[in-house]
C-alpha positions in Angstrom: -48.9 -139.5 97.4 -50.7 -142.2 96.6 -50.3 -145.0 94.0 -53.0 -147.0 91.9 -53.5 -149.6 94.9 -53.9 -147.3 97.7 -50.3 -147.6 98.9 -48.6 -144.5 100.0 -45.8 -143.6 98.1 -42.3 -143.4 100.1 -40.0 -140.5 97.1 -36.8 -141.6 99.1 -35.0 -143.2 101.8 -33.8 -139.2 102.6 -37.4 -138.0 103.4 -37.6 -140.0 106.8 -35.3 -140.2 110.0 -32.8 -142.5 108.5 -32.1 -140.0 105.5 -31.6 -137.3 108.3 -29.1 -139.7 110.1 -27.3 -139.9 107.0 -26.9 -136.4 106.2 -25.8 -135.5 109.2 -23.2 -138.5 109.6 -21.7 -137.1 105.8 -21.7 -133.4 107.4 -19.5 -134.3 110.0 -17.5 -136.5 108.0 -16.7 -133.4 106.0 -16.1 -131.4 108.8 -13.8 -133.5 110.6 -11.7 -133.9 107.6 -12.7 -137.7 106.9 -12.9 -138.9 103.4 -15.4 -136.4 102.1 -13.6 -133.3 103.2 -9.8 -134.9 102.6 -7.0 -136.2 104.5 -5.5 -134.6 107.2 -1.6 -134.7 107.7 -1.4 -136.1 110.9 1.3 -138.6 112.8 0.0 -142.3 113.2 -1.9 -142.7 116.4 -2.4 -145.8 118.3 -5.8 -147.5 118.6 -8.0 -145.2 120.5 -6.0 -142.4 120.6 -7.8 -138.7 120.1 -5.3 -136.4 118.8 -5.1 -134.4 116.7 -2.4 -132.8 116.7 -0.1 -132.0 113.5 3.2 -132.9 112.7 5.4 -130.1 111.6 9.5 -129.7 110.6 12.0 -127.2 111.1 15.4 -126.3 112.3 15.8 -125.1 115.6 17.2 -121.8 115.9 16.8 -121.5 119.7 16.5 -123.2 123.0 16.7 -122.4 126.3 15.3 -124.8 129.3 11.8 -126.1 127.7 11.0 -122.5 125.9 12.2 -123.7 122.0 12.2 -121.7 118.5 12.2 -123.7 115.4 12.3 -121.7 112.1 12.3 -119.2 114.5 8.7 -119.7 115.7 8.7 -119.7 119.4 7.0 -122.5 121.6 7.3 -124.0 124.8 7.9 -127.8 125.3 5.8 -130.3 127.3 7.6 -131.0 130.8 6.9 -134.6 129.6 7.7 -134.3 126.1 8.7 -137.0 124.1 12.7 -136.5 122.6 13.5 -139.4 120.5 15.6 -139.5 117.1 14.1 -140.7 113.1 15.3 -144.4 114.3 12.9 -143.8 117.5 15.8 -144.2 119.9 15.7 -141.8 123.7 17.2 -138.7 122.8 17.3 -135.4 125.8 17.2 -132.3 126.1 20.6 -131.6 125.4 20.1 -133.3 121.7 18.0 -130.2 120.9 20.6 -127.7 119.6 20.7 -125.1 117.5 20.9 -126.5 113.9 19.2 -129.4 114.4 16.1 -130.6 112.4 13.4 -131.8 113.8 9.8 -133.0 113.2 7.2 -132.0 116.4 3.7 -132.0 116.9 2.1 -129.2 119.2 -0.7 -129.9 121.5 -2.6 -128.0 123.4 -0.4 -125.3 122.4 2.9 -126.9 123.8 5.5 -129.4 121.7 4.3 -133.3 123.2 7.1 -135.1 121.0 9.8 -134.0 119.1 12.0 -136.4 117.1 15.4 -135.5 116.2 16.1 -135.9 112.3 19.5 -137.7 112.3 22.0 -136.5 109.2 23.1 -139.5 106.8 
């Protein structure tokens, strides 16, 4: 299209390459849950970290060696999984006993850290 001084006409920024780039950098915004497509409930991460695993709660209702059921839901924990309690103290294996409440996050289909919810 051309105007009255022989100019083309550019309709919009979204017609050329960099209107592209932006479409597709707002899709998958929305598809990784970023603020377009909401929040995500999710544990804090350190810088650079790339999980994204969730953080769930529960009592547990079973354990025996590293193979767990909380809310009796079965999983399997992480040979090097993380036991601490709320006040991010070293907790073991032992501390995860029937009864207890926990909060966990599953990665890679196995339990990474669990963290013992201390009564007050």
């Amino acid at each position: 299209m051309e105007n009255r001084t022989g100019q083309h006409w550019k309709p919009s920024v979204m017609s050329g390459w960099l209107g592209s780039l932006l479409l597709v950098v707002l899709a998958l915004l929305a598809v990784e849950g970023g603020p377009i497509g909401g929040l995500r409930d999710v544990w804090a991460q350190p810088a650079g970290s790339t999980s994204n695993a969730r953080a769930m709660q529960g009592e547990i209702t079973a354990r025996q060696g590293y193979d767990i059921r909380i809310n009796h839901q079965a999983y399997t924990l992480r040979r090097a999984v993380i036991i601490k309690d709320d006040e991010g103290r070293p907790k073991s294996l032992a501390d995860l006993t029937p009864g207890a409440m926990v909060t966990f996050q599953v990665k890679q289909g196995q339990i990474d850290e669990i963290v013992v919810v201390m009564p007050r």
